[in-house]
N, C-alpha and C positions, 0 to 999 in steps of 0.2 A: 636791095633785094636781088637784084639781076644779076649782080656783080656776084653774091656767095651762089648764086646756083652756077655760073659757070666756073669758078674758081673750082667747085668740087668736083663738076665733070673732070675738068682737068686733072685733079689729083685721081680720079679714079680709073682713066686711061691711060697713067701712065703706070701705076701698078698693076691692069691690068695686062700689058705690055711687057713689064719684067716676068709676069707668070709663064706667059707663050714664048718667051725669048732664051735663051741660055746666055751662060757669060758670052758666047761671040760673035751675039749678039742673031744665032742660026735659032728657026724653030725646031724644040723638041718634036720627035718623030717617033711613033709608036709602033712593036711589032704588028703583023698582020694577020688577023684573028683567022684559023683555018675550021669548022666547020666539021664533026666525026660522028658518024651515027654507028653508035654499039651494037652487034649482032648479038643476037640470044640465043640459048641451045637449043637444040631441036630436041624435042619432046617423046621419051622412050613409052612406047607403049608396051603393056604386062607386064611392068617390072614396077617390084610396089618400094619406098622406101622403110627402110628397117623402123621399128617403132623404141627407137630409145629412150623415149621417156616412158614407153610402159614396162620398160624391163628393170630399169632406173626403179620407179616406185614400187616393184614386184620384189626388187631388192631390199629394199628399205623397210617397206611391211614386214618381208623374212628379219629379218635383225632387228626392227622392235619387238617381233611376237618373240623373239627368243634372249631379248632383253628383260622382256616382260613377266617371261619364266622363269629366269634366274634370277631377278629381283625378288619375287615372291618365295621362292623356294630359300632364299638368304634371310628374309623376315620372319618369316614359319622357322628356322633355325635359330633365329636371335628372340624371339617371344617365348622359345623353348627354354631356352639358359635362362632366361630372366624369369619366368616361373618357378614358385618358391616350390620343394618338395612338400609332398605333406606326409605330415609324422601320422605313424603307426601306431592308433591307439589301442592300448591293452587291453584286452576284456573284461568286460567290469565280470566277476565274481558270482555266478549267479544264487540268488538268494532264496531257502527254499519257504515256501508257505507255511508250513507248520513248524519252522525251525524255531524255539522259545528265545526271546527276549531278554536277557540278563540286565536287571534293573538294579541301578546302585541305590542301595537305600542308608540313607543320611541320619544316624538318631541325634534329633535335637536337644537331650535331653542326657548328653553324655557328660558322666563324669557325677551325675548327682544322685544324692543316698537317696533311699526310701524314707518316707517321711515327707518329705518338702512339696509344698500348696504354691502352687505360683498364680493361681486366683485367674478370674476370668479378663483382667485386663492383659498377663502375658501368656504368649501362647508357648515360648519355647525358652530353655536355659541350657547354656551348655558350660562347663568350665574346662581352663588350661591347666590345672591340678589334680594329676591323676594320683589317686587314693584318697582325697579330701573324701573325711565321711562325718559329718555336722550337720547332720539338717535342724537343727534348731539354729546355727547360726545362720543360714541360707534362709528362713525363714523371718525372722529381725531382719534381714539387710531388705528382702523383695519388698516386705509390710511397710518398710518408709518407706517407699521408693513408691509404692503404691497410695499413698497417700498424698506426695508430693506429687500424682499426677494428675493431671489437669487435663481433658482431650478436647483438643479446637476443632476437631475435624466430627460433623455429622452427618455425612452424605448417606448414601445409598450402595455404596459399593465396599467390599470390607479390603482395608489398609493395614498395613504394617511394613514395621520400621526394625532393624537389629544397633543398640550399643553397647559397644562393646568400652567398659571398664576397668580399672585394676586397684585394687586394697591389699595397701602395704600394711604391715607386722601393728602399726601404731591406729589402724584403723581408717586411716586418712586415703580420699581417692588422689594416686598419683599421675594419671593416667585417665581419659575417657574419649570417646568419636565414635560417630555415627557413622559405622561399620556397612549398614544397609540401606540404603534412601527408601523411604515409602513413598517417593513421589510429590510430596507436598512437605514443602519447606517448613511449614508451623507445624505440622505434628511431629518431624524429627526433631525440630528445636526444643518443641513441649516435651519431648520424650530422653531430651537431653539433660534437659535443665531440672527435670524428676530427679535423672540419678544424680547431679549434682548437690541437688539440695538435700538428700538421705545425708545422713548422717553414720556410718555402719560402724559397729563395738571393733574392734582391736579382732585381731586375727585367732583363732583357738589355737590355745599352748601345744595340744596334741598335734599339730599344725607345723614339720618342720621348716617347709619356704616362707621367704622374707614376704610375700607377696600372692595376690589371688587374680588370676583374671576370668572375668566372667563375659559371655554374649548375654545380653538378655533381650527376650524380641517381644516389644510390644505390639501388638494388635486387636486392630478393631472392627466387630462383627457384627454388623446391621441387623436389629431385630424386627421378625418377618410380619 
């Protein structure tokens, strides 16, 4: 134990000895420190220093505020171009109170002779041949066709339906649809299926087109 504690003094003396020594074997020598006290200015009185940071910011306020204004004044010009024009509306026409009313009035019932019953189940007839004048044939075709019909519909509100058919030279319907809806699927069906099942006589000789076409409108009128 004695032995390693002097063995290291040893080794620690002698590099500490290489540190103090130079290679020639002289100790290093250090310059010699000299000691300077700094004088200070002497202190002007009444004289103030300039304030450049408040001229600095007095600057810079002026060039935002006038950043500020031409930014605005460039957006108030660009929301202008992008504003849609608005169109010029014409004057409406003015309308005067007592000026009458011109009413188109429709006869449902064009085209047929004097004579012809179309009975309280149709309300109106019109036909596509003009000069047909037969009302005793007009009256055989409605009378089947009225018997053939059947009404599903009994509500409260009064209904009607227009079909329109066509009878060619031999009698026979070539041609039929329901031209008008009344709203309710079963009474234009039932009112279909009437003129289907009529049977209507052959066309009158007097009668030069190959073909007849009729509307006929059924309707129906809630009794009060």
């Amino acid at each position: 134990m004695r032995w390693a504690i002097v063995t290291s003094l040893i080794v620690h003396g002698f590099f500490i000895s290489l540190v103090f020594k130079n290679s020639d074997g002289k100790a290093t020598t250090y310059p010699r420190v000299i000691p300077v006290r700094l004088a200070s200015m002497p202190v002007t009185k009444g004289v103030k220093k300039p304030a450049a940071t408040e001229s600095k910011s007095r600057k810079t306020k002026k060039t935002e505020k006038i950043e500020t204004q031409q930014d605005k004044t460039r957006l108030a010009e660009v929301n202008r171009r992008k504003r849609p024009k608005k169109k010029q509306q014409s004057p409406k026409p003015a309308v005067e109170e007592n000026e009458p009313v011109e009413e188109q009035i429709v006869d449902q019932n064009k085209g047929l002779p004097e004579g012809v019953e179309l009975g309280s189940e149709f309300g109106s007839a019109r036909l596509d041949a003009a000069g047909f004048d037969s009302p005793y044939y007009l009256n055989v075709i409605f009378s089947k066709i009225r018997n053939r019909w059947d009404n599903p519909y009994e509500g409260l509100d009064s209904v009607g339906c227009v079909i329109y058919f066509v009878v060619n030279r031999r009698g026979k319907i070539s041609d039929s649809a329901i031209e008008k809806s009344s709203g309710y699927a079963a009474y234009d069906q039932a009112a279909l299926r009437a003129v289907l099942a009529a049977k209507p006589p052959p066309l009158p000789n007097q009668f030069n087109s190959e073909e007849l076409g009729i509307h006929l409108e059924f309707k129906y009128i809630p009794y009060n």
